[in-house]
LOLO-295207 format. One record per residue: z, x, y of N, C-alpha, C in turn; residue in one letter. Coordinates in pm, whole numbers, plus 50000, padded with zeros to 5 digits. Each point is the difference from the previous one (the first is absolute). Layout:
N
ZXYZXYZXYA
...
***
This chain:
236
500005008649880500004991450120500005008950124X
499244997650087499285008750144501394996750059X
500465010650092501174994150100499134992450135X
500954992350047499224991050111500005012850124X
499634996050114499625005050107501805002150058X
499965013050106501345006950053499684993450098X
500884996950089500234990950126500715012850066X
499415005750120501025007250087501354992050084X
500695003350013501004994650046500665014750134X
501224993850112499935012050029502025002349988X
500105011050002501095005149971500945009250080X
500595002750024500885009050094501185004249941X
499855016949952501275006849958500355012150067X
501065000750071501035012050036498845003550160X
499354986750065499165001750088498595001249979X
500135000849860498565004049974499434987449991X
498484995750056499514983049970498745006649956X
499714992249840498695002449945499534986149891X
498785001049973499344992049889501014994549910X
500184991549903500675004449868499444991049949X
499475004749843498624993149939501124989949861X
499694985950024501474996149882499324999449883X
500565009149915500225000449853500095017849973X
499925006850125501035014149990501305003249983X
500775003749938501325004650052500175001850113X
501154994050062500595000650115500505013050056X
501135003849911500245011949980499255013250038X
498934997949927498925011749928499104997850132X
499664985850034499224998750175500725007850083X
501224999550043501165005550109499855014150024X
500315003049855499565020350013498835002150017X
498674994249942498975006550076499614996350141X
500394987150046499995002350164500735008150058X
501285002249964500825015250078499585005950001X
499245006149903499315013549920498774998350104X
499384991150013498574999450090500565004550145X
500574989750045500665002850146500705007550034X
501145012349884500135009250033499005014150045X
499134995249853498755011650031499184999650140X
499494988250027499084998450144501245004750086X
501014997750018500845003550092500035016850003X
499845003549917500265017550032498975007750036X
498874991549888498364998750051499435001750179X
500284984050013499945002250173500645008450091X
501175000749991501055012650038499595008750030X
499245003149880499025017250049499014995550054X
499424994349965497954998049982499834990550146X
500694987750049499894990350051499814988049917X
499174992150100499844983849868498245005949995X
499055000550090499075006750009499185007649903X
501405011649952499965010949928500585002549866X
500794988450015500134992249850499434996449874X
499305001949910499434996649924500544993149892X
499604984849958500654994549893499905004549885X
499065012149992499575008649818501725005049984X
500365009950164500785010749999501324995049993X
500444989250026501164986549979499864994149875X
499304998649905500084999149892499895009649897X
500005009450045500015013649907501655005850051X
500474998350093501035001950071501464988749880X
499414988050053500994990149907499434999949826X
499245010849979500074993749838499234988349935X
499234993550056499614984650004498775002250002X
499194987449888498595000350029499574988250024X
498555000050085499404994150082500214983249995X
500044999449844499864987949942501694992850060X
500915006349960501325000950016499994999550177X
500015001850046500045003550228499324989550005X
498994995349924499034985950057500674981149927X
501005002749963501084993049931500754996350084X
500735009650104500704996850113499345001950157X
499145006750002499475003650121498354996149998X
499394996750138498694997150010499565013350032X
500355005450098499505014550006501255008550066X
499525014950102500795001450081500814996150109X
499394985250055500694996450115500954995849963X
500084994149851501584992549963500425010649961X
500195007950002500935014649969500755005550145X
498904999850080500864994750171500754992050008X
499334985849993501014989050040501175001749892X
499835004149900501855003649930500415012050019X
499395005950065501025015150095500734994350107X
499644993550057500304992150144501224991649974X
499384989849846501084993849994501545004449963X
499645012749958501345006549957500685005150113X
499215004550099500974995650144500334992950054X
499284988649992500404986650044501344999449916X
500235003949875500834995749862501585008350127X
499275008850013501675012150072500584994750104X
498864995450113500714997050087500484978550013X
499494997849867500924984849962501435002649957X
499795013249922501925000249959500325004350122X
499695010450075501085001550153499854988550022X
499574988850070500464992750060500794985249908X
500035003349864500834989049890501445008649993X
499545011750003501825008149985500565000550153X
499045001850114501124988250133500344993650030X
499454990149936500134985950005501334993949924X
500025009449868501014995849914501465004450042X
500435010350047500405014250055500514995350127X
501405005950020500614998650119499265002450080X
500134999350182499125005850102500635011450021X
498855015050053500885010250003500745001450131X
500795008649982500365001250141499765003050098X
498015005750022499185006650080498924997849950X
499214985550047498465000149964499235009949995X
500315004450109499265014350034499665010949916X
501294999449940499975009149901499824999349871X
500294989049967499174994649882498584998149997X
499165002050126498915001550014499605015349980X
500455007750027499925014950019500275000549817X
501184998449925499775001149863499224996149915X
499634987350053498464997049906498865006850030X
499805004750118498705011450056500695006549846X
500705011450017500215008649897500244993049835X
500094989249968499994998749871498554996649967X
499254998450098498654994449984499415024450008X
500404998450074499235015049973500685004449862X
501435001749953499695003349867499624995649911X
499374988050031499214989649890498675009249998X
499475001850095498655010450021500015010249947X
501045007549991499735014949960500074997649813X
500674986149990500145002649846498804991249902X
499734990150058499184993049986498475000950023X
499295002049923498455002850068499274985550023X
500464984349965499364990049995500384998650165X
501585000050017499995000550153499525008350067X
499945012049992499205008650090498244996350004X
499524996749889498614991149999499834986650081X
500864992449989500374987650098499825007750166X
500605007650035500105004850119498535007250022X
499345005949899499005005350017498634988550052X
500264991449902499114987750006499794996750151X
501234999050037500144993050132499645005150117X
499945013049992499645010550132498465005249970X
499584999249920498845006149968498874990850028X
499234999050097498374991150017499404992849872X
500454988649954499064996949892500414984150000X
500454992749886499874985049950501604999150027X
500945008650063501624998749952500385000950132X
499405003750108500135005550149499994981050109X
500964997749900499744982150086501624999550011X
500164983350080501455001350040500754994149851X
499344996749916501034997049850500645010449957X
499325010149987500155017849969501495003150030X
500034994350146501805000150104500934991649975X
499214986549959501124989849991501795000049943X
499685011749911501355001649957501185003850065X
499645012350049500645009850088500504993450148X
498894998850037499954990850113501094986350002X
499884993849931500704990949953501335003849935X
500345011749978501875001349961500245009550139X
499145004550105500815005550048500144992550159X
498924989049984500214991350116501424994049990X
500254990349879501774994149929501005011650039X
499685011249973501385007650039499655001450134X
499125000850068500235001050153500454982850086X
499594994449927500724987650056501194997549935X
500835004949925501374998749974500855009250127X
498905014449990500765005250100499734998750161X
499354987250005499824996550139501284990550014X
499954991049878501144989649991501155005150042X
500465011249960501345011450026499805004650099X
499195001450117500135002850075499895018550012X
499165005149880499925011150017498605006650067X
499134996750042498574998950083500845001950137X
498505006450057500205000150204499124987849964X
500604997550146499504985650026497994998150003X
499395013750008498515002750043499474996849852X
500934996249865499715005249866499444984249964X
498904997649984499674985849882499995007349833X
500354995449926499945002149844498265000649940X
499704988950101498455002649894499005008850063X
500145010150127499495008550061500745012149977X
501105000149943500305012649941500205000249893X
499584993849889499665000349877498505007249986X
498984991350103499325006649990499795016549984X
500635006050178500205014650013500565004349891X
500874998449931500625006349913499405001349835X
499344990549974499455001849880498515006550054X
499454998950123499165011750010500345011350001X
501225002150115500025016849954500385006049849X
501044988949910500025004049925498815002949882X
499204993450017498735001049933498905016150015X
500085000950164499455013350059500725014649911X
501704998250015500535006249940499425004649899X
500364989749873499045004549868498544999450016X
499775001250061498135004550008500115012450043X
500685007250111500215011050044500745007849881X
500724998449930500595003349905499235004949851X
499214989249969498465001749921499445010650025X
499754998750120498465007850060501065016550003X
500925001350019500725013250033500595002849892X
499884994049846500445002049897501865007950025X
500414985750060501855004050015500524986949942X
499454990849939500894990949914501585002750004X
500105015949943501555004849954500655000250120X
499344998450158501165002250086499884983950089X
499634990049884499664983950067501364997350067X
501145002549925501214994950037500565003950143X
499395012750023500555004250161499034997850092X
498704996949974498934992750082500314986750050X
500654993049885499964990350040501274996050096X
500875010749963501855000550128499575001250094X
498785007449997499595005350164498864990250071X
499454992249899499604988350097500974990750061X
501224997449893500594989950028501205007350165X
500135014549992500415006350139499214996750117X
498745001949959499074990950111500374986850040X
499824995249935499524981050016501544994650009X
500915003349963501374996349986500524996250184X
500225010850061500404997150119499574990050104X
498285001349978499574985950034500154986849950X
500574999549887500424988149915501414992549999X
500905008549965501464994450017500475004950139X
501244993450030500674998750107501095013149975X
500305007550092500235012650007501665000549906X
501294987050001500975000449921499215000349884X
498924999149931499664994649857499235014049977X
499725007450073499085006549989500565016049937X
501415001150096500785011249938500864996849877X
500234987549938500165000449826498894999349904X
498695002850000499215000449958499615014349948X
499994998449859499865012849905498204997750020X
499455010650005498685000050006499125005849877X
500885009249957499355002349872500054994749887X
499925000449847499924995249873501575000649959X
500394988749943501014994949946500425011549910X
501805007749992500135006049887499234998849900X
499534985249891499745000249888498625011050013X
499094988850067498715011350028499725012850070X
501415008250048499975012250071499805004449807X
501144995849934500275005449882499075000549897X
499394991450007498404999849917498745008650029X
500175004450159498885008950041500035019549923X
501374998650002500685015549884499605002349891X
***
């Protein structure tokens, strides 16, 4: 007896959103989309999306053609689930604030997620591909690309407008903007100058910049600017 026809369906694991053909293992589906979207992720990283090749991502994850065309139509859905796995990072920051006392310095809980999001980068190559996607001229260079970022760090700037920690010149959704641009420039400058390893003090020293124009000068001298013990301790 012939099996009937696979119905794609779509799926989303650990951020990752792909195909899933029913009458596969679930299971056995899950790891080879990691396995795919880890590979394009380290793929683009180096190469770009451009410079990417789906041969070199599947020779990368182990997987053949037949297998990648099960969950994926081509390369662009290998994007759109790089992306979504940032979209995936910056949904838990804003579900673990939400859940989570308020801190005692928006501000600075803004400044620690800059740095947990950069050591997400240095360890992660799907996020550092996400970021690549987004800065680089091609199909990913649109405002969805931002939506994430943009969107957890506008919420913490309007909590910390709520507190009263902003100069009065400060709107939340005009310095969300500035700030996830420069932070973006950062790691592009960072790329291009092959210093990844010194992201963590690039990014203290933007936030030395942009800081004084942002908070109100009592808020401004309790503000740790660099990376949280945990992640000073992880950079060793």
């Amino acid at each position: 007896m012939s099996p009937g026809p696979r119905v794609a369906s779509e799926t989303t694991e650990g951020g990752f959103t792909a195909k899933r053909e029913h009458g596969e293992s679930g299971d056995r589906g899950e790891r080879t989309v990691r396995r795919l979207v880890e590979a394009a992720g380290a793929v683009i990283d180096r190469a770009g999306y451009s410079g990417a090749s789906t041969q070199e991502i599947l020779r990368r994850a182990g997987v053949s053609a037949d297998a990648f065309h099960l969950h994926f139509e081509g390369k662009e859905q290998l994007g759109n689930a790089i992306l979504d796995h940032q979209h995936a990072f910056f949904r838990r920051i804003s579900e673990q604030a939400d859940a989570g006392p308020a801190p005692e310095v928006w501000l600075q809980a803004l400044i620690d997620i800059s740095h947990l999001y950069t050591a997400g980068i240095l360890e992660d190559p799907v996020l550092r591909a996400a970021v690549r996607l987004s800065i680089e001229p091609g199909p990913y260079l649109t405002a969805e690309s931002y939506a994430g970022p943009l969107g957890a760090v506008t919420a913490v700037l309007r909590s910390a407008c709520a507190a009263d920690e902003l100069q009065d010149h400060v709107t939340p959704e005009e310095a969300s903007r500035t700030i996830v641009g420069c932070y973006s420039g950062v790691q592009l400058l960072a790329l291009a100058l092959d210093e990844r390893d010194a992201l963590h003090q690039q990014v203290s020293a933007m936030w030395a910049l942009i800081m004084p124009g942002l908070a109100r000068p009592a808020v401004l001298t309790r503000l740790r600017l660099g990376a949280p013990p945990a992640e000073t301790a992880r950079q060793r």
